[in-house]
N, C-alpha and C positions, 0 to 999 in steps of 0.2 A: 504494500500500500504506500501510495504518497505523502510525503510528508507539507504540511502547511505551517507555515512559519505565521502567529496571529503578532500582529503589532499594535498599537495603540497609542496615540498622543495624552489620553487621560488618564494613563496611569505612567510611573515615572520610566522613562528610560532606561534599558539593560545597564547595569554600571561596571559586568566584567560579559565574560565569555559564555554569553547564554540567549536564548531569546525569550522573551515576555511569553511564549505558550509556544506550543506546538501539537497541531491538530491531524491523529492520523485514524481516515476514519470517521467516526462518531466520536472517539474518545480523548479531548483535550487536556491537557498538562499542561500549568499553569504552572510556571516559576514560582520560587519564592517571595513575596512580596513586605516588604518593611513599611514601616510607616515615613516615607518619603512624598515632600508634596511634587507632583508631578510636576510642576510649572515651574520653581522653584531649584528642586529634588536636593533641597535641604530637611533634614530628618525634624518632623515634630517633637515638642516639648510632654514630656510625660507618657505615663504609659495610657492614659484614656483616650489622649488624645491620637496616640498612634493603634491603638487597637481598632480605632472609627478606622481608619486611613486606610490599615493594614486592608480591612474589607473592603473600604472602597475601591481600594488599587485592585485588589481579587476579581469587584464586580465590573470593573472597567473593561478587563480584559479577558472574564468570561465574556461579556455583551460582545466584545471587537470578535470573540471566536463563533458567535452566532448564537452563542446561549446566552444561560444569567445562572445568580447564583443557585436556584432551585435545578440545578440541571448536576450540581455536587456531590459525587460519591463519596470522596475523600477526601477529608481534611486536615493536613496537618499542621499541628500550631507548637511554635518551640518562643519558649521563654527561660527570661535570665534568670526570672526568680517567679517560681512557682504558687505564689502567693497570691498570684496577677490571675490566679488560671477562674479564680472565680467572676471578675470581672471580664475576663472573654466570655465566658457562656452569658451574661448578663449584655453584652452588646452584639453578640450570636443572633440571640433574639428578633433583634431588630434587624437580619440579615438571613434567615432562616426559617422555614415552618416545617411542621410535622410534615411526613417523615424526616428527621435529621441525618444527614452524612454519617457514613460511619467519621470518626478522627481519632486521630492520638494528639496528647498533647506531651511534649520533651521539655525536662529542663535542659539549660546550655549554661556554659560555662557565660558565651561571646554569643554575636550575632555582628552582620556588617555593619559599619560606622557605628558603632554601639549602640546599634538599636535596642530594646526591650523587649518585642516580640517582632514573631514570622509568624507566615503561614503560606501553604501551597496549596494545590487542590488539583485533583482529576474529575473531569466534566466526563459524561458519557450526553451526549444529542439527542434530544429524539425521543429519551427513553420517558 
């Protein structure tokens, strides 16, 4: 199968050796996503405010691959301090509805530019 390279201007730009998704298939993969403002792509202040972000950037760039986020099988969320993991499921919410993704969530030592939290996700289309 072919590979599609998804890009997007509304969410922030690749910053090493990767593409923003890649769609083969039905089944899109989604990079990892930091809380970077796209326009900017200076990393937000706090972890609230990057946890919005984190999703937003997710939702940007499921939409550019033809889905959105209800089209999420897998989710994965890594954080520096696992403290934080209840305030994700509490802004999940507002990015999510039953059925919920399966996910893991990771503690991490680091993250890029020190960020606070990631998250990636595999889309499957259609389903």
């Amino acid at each position: 199968m072919a590979r599609t390279i998804v890009s997007t201007a509304a969410a922030p730009a690749a910053i090493g050796t990767y593409s923003q998704a890649v769609k083969v298939g039905d089944t899109v993969y989604l990079s990892g996503q930091i809380g970077l403002d796209p326009v900017s792509m200076d990393l937000l202040e706090g972890i609230d405010a990057q946890i919005v972000r984190v999703f937003d950037n997710l939702k940007a760039v499921a939409e550019a691959s033809g889905g959105s986020l209800a089209d999420v099988v897998k989710l994965n969320v890594f954080l520096t301090d696992l403290a934080h993991f209840a305030k994700v499921n509490e802004v999940m919410k507002s990015y999510f509805c039953e059925p919920f993704p399966a996910r893991a969530a990771v503690g991490v030592a680091a993250l890029p530019r020190n960020a606070l939290v990631e998250a990636d996700a595999v889309l499957v289309l259609g389903g």
